[in-house]
C-alpha positions in Angstrom: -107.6 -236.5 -12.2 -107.4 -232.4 -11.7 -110.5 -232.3 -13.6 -112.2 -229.6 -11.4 -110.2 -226.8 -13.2 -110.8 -228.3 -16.8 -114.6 -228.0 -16.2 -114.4 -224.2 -16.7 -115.8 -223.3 -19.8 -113.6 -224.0 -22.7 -114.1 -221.9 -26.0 -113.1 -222.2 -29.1 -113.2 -218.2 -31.3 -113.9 -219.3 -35.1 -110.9 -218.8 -37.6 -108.1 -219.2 -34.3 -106.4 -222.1 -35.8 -105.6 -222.5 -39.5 -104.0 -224.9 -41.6 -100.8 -223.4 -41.2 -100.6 -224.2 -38.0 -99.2 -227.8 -36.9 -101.0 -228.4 -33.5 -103.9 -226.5 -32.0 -104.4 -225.4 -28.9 -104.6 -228.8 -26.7 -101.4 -230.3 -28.6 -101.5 -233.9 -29.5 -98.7 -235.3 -26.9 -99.3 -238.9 -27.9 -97.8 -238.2 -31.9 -94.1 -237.3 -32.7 -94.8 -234.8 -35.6 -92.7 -233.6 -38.3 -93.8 -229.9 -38.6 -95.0 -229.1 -42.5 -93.1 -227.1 -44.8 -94.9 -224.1 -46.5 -94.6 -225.6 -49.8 -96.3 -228.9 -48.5 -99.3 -226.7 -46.8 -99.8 -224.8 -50.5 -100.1 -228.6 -52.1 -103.0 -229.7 -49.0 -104.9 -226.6 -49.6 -105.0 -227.0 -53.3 -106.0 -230.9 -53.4 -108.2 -230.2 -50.3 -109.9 -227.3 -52.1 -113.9 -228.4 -53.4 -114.2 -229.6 -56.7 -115.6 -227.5 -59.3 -115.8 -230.4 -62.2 -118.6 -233.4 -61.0 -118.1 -235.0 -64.2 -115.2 -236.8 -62.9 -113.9 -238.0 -59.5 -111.1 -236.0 -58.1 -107.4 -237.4 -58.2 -106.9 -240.0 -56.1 -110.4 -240.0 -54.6 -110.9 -243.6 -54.9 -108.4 -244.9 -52.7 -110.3 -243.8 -49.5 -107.0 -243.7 -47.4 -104.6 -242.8 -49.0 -101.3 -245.7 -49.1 -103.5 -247.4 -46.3 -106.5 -248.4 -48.2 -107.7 -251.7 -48.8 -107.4 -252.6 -52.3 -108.1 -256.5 -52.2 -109.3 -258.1 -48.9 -108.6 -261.4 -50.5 -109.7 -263.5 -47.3 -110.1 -261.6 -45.0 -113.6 -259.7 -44.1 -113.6 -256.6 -45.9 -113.2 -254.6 -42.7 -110.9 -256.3 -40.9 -107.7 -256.2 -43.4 -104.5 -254.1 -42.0 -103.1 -251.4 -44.0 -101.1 -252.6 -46.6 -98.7 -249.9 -46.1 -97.9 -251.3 -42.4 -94.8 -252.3 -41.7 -93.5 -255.7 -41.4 -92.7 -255.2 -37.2 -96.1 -254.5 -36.7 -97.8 -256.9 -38.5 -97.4 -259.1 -35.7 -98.4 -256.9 -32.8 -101.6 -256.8 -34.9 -102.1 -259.9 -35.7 -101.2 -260.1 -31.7 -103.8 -257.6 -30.7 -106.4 -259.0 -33.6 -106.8 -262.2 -30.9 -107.3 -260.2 -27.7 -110.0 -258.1 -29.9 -111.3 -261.4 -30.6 -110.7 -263.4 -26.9 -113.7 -264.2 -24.8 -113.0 -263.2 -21.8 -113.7 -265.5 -18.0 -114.0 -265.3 -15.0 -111.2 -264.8 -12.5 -109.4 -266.8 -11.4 -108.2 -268.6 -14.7 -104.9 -270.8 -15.2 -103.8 -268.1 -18.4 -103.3 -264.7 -18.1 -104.9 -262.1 -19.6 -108.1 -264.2 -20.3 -109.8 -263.7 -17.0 -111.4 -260.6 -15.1 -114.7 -260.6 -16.8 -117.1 -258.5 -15.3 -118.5 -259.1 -12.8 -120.9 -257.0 -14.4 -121.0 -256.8 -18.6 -122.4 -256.4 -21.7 -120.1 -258.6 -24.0 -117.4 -261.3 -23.3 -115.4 -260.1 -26.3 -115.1 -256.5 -28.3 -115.8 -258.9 -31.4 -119.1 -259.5 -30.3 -120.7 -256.2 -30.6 -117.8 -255.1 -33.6 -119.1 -258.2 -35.3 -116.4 -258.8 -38.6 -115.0 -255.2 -37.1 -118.5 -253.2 -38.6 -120.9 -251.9 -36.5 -123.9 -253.1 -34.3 -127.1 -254.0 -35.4 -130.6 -253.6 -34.4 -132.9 -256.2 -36.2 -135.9 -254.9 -33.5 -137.1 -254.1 -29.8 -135.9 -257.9 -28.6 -133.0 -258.4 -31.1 -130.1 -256.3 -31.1 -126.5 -256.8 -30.8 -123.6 -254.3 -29.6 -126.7 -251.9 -28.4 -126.0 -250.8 -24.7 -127.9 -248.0 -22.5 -125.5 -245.2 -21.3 -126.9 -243.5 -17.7 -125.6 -240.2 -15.8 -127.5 -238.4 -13.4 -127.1 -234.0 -13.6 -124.5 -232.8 -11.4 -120.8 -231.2 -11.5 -119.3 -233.0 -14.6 -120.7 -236.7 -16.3 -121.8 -238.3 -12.6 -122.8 -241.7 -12.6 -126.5 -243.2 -11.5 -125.9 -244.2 -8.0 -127.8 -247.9 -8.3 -126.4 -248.8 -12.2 -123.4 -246.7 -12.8 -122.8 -245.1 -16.2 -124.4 -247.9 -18.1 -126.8 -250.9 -18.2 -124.9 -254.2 -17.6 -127.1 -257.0 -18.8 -125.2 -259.8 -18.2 -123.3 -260.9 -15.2 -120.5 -263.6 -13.9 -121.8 -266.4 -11.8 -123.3 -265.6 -8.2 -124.2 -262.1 -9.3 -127.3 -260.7 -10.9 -127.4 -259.1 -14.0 -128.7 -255.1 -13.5 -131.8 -255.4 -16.2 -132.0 -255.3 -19.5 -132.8 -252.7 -22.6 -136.1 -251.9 -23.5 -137.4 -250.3 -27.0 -140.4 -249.9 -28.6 -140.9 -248.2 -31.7 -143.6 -245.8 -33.0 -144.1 -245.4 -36.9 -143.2 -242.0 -38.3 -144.0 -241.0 -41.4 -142.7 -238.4 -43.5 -144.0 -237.3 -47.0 -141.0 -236.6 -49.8 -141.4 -233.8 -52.4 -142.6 -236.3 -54.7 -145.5 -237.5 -53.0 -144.0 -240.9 -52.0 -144.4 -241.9 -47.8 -141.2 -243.0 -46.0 -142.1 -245.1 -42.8 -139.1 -243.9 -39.8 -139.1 -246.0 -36.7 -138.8 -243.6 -33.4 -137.6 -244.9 -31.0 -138.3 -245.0 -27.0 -135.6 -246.3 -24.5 -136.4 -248.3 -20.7 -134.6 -249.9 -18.1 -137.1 -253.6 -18.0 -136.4 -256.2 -14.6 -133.9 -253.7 -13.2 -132.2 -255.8 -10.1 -131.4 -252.1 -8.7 -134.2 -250.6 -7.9 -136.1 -247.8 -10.3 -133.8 -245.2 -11.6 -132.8 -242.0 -9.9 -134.5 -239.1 -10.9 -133.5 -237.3 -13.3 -131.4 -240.1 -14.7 -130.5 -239.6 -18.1 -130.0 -242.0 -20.8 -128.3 -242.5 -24.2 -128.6 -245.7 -26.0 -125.2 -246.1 -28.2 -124.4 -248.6 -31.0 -121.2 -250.1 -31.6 -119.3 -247.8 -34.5 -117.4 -249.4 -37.3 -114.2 -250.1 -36.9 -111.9 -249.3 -40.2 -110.0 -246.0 -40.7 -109.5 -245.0 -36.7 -106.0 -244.5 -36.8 -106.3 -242.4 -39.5 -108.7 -240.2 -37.8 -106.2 -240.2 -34.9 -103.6 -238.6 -36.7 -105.5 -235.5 -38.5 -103.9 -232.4 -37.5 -105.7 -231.1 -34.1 -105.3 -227.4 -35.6 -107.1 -228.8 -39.5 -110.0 -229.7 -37.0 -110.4 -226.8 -35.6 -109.8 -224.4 -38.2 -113.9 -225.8 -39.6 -115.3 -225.1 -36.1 -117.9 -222.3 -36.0 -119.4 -222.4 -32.5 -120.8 -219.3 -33.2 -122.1 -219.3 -36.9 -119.8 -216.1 -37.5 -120.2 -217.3 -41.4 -124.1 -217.2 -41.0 -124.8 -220.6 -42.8 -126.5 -222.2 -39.7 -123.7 -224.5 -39.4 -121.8 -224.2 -36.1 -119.8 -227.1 -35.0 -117.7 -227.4 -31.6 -114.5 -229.2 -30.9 -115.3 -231.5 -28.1 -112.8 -230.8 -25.1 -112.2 -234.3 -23.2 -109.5 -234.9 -20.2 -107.3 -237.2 -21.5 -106.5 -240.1 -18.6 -103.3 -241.3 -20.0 -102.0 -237.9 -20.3 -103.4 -235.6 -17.4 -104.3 -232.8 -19.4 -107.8 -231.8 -21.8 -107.3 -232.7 -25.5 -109.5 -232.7 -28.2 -111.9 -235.2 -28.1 -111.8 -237.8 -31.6 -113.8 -241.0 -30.4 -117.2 -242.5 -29.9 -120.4 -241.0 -30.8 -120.2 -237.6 -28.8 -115.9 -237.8 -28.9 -115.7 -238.1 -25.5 -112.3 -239.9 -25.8 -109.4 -238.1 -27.1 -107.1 -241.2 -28.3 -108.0 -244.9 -29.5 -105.8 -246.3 -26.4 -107.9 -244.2 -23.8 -111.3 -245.2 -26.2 -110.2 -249.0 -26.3 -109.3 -248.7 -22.5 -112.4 -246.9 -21.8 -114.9 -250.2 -23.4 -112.9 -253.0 -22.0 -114.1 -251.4 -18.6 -117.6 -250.6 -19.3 -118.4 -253.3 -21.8 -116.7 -256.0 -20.5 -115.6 -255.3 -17.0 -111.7 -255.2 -17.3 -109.4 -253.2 -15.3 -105.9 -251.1 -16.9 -104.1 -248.5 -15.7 -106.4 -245.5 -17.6 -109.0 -247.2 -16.2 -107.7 -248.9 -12.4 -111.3 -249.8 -11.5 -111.5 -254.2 -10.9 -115.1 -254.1 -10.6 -115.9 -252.0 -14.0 -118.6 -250.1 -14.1 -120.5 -251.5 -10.3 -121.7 -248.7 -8.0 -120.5 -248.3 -4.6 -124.4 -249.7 -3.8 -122.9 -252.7 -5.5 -121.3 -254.2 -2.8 -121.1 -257.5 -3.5 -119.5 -256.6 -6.9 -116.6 -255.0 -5.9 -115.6 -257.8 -3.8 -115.6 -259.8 -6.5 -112.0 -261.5 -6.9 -110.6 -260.0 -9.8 -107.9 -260.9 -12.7 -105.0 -258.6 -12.2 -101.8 -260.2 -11.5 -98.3 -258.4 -10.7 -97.0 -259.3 -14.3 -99.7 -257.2 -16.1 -99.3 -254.4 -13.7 -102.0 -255.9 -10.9 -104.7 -255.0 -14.0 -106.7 -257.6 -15.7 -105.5 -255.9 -19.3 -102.2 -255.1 -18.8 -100.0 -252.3 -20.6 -98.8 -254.6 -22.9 -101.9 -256.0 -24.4 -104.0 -252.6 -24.1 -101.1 -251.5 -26.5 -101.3 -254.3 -28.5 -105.1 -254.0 -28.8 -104.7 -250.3 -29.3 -102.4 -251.3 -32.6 -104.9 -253.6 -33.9 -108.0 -250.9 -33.8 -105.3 -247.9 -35.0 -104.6 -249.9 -38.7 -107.8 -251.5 -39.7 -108.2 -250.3 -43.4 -110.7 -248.7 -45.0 -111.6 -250.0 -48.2 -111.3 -248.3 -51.9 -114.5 -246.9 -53.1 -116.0 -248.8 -56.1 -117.9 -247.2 -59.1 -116.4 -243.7 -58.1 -116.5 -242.7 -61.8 -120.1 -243.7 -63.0 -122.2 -240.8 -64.5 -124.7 -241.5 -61.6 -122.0 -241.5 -58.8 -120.9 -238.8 -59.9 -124.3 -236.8 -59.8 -124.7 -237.8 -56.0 -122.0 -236.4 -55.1 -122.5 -233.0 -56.9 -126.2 -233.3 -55.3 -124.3 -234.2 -52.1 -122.0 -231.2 -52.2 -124.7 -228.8 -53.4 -127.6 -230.1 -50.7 -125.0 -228.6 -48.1 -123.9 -232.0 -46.7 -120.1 -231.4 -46.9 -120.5 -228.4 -44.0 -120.4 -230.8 -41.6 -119.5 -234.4 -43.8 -115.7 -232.9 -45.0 -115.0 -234.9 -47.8 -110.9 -235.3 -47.5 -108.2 -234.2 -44.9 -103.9 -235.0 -45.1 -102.9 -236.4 -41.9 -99.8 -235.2 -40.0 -96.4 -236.5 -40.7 -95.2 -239.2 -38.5 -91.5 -240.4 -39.2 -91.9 -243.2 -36.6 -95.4 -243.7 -37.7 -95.0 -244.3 -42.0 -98.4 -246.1 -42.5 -100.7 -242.9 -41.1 -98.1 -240.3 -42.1 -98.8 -237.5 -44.5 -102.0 -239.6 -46.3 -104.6 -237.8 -48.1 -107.6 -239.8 -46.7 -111.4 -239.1 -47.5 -113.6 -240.0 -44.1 -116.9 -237.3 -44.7 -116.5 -236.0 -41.6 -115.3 -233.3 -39.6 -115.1 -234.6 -36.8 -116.8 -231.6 -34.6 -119.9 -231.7 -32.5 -123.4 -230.1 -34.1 -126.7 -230.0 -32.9 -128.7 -232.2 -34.7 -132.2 -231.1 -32.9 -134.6 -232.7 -31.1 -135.6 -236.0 -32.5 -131.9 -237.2 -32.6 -131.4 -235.5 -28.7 -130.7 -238.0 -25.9 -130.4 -234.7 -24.0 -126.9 -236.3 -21.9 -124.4 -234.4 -21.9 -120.4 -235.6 -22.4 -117.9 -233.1 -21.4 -118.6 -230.1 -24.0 -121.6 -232.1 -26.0 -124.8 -231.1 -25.0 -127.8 -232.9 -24.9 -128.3 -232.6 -28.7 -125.2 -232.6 -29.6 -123.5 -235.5 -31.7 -119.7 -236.3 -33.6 -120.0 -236.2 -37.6 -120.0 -239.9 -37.8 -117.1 -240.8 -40.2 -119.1 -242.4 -44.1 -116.0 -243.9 -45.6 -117.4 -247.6 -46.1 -120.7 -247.4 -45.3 -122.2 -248.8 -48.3 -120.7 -252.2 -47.3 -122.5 -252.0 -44.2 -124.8 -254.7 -45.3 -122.2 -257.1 -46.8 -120.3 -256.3 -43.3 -122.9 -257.1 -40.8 -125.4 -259.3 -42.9 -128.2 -255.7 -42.5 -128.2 -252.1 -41.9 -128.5 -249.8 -39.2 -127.5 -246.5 -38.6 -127.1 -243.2 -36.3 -126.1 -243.4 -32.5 -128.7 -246.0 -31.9 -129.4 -248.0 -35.0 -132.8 -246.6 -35.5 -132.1 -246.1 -39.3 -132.5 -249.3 -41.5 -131.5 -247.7 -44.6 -129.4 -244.3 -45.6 -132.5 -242.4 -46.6 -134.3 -243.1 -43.4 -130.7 -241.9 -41.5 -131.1 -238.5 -43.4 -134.6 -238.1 -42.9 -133.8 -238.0 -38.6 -131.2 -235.2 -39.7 -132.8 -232.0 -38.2 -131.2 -229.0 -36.5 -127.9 -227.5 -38.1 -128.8 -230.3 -40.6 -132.2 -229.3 -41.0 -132.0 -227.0 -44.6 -129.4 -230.1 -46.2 -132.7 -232.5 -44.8 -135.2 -230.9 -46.3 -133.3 -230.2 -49.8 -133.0 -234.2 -49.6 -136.4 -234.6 -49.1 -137.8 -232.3 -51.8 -136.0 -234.1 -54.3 -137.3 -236.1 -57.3 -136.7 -240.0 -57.2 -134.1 -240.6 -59.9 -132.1 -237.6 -57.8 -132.6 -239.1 -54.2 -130.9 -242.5 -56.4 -128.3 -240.6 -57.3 -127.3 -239.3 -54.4 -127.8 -242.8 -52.0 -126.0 -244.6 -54.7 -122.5 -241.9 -54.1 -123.5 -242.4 -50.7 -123.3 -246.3 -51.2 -119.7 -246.3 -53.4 -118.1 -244.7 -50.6 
């Protein structure tokens, strides 16, 4: 990669791109757009514009994506339905890439291809393990967690890896090979007093390597503990227009409401160029192919071309490791996940559907979400976007969809920092996690858990940790009365 040159600052002036624009600065080489006509951009700014009347949901506001949103999962799980709009042709490379999301992965060799190359070194046999029913991970407490890993750099030019671990904790390994440790936590009550008088108990977390095999840590290692995300609506994400992102960035508060947020600038693997980065907690990936590419490696120790590597994520310490005997085979392009199925896989993640909201129209509903406009949550949680038009593409083309998020970076102070960076994210910084479906977290995953790490057992707790660009929208939620905190968890809970 000619990343040297990329690693120059990159900055982003507020109001550069607009929405008359159809690609921003970094381009989006993996879409074949149709360019918008001027009459179309006058009809996205009008049903994109902020509603002014809470006493009744804006049009088509229910169906959270648009002609791809899941209207009856019949029996399926409720997050693991395809879009309804896809068409017939693909259904089959889903269904096809719905078992290698799903495959547990061996050891090489095996007597069937594309099922071995595990590890040596992993987290998770299979990306359904940590995705459980395609939602996100859970953290029950400090021994009982599942799709929770430990990510690790050490300072230097760009993300460098720690020279005994590599970028992340592998706590599981192939037979003759030691596992490198596994994640600590322990948890220190906080609590925090609401306008009302009434005490809410947060958990604060605190992050250790326990019976590391490698030795103790480099100094200065730093760590990030990351939970696996929900899976439904990626696609859609995938295919907002570059230049709409952009046009809500603020790196410098030029607007003076103490809401910045910065495009993350990633180098794109597939591509050999910087692009905007979409994916993962910090959007450190620019496309779901290079994101699903970029966890078969680390999570599970597979090999593609984005990401060449037999051995995963094992140091050059690690010996032993990369000498393992790996799955790659000339028909999958000596990789262990070949073109072919990393495509295939990449189809399954891009159509997962999100669900229609329920109860969008109750009086109480409806209050949260004025409360949740007027608390300031929509700077950074943008309530709707109309993604680009695709002709070869007809299931993600030209939908209005409705993620609460806009997808930028924003300091979110102290008690959230993990203080690693990730290309442009600084230690503080984190993505606007996407909210479309996140009241069926619990009837997803069986619990709750939310932000980066899972520390948050319910929604109130997760707003609580909000603090710097977040911090004014925090404390308006916290000075509220009880029946208006309801209100606003229950519109947080129909979405």
């Amino acid at each position: 990669m000619r990343v040297a040159a990329f690693l120059v600052a990159l900055t982003i002036t507020a109001g550069t791109p607009t929405l008359a624009d159809d690609l921003g600065p970094w381009g989006e080489p993996h879409l074949t757009l149709t360019p918008r006509t001027e009459a179309e951009r006058v009809r996205i700014q009008t049903v994109l514009a902020p509603p002014s009347d809470f006493s009744v949901p804006n049009t088509f506001e229910p169906r959270s994506a648009g002609a791809a949103t899941q209207i009856d999962p019949q029996t399926r799980a409720l997050f693991s339905t395809p879009f309804p709009n896809l068409p017939a042709d693909q259904k089959l490379d889903f269904a096809l890439g719905e078992a290698l999301f799903e495959k547990f992965w061996v050891q090489a060799p095996a007597s069937t291809i594309s099922s071995d190359g595990l590890g040596p070194l992993y987290n998770t046999r299979a990306c359904s393990a940590c995705h459980v029913q395609d939602g996100r991970g859970m953290v029950v407490g400090p021994d009982e967690h599942t799709g929770l890993v430990l990510r690790l750099s050490i300072p230097g030019d760009g993300m460098q890896p720690e020279p005994n671990y590599g970028f992340q904790l592998q706590d599981r390994a192939i037979s003759g090979h030691q596992a490198e440790g596994k994640l600590g936590i322990t948890y220190k009550d906080r609590p925090v007093t609401l306008g009302d008088g009434a005490i809410i108990t947060l958990r604060a977390p605190r992050y250790s390597v326990q019976d590391g095999t490698q030795g103790d840590l480099a100094e200065g290692t730093m760590t990030s503990p990351r939970i696996a995300p929900q899976m439904i609506g990626l696609g859609l994400l995938e295919a907002i227009p570059e230049a709409d992102i952009l046009a809500l960035a603020d790196p410098n508060d030029v607007d003076g409401d103490g809401i910045s947020g910065r495009p993350n600038v990633v180098w794109s693997r597939e591509f050999d160029r910087p692009m905007l980065g979409r994916f993962g907690h910090k959007a450190g990936n620019p496309t779901l192919r290079q994101q699903s590419a970029d966890a078969a490696n680390g999570d599970i120790g597979l090999s593609s071309t984005l990401f060449p590597a037999h051995w995963g994520d094992c140091t050059k310490a690690q010996t032993d490791c990369r000498d393992e005997r790996h799955g790659g085979t000339e028909a999958q392009d000596r990789v262990e996940l070949g073109d072919k199925a990393l495509d295939l896989l990449t189809t399954y993640v891009a159509a997962l559907a999100p669900p229609a909201r329920h109860n969008a129209n109750e009086p109480q509903v409806l209050h949260g979400k004025e409360l949740f406009h007027h608390s300031g949550c929509t700077a950074c949680h943008t309530p709707a976007f109309v993604t680009h038009r695709l002709p070869s593409d007809p299931a993600r083309s030209f939908q209005l969809i409705w993620p609460y998020s806009d997808m930028l970076l924003h300091d979110m102070g102290e008690d959230l920092a993990d203080q690693r960076p990730e290309w442009q994210a600084s230690g503080q910084e984190w993505r606007t996690p996407p909210l479309w479906g996140i009241g069926l977290t619990a009837e997803v995953s069986g619990q709750t858990s939310f932000l980066h790490d899972g520390r948050a057992r319910t929604l109130l707790e997760a707003i609580l940790w909000h603090g710097g660009e977040a911090f004014s929208a925090r404390e308006t939620v916290r000075r509220m009365d009880a029946p208006d905190r309801a209100a606003l968890i229950t519109f947080l809970e129909s979405l």
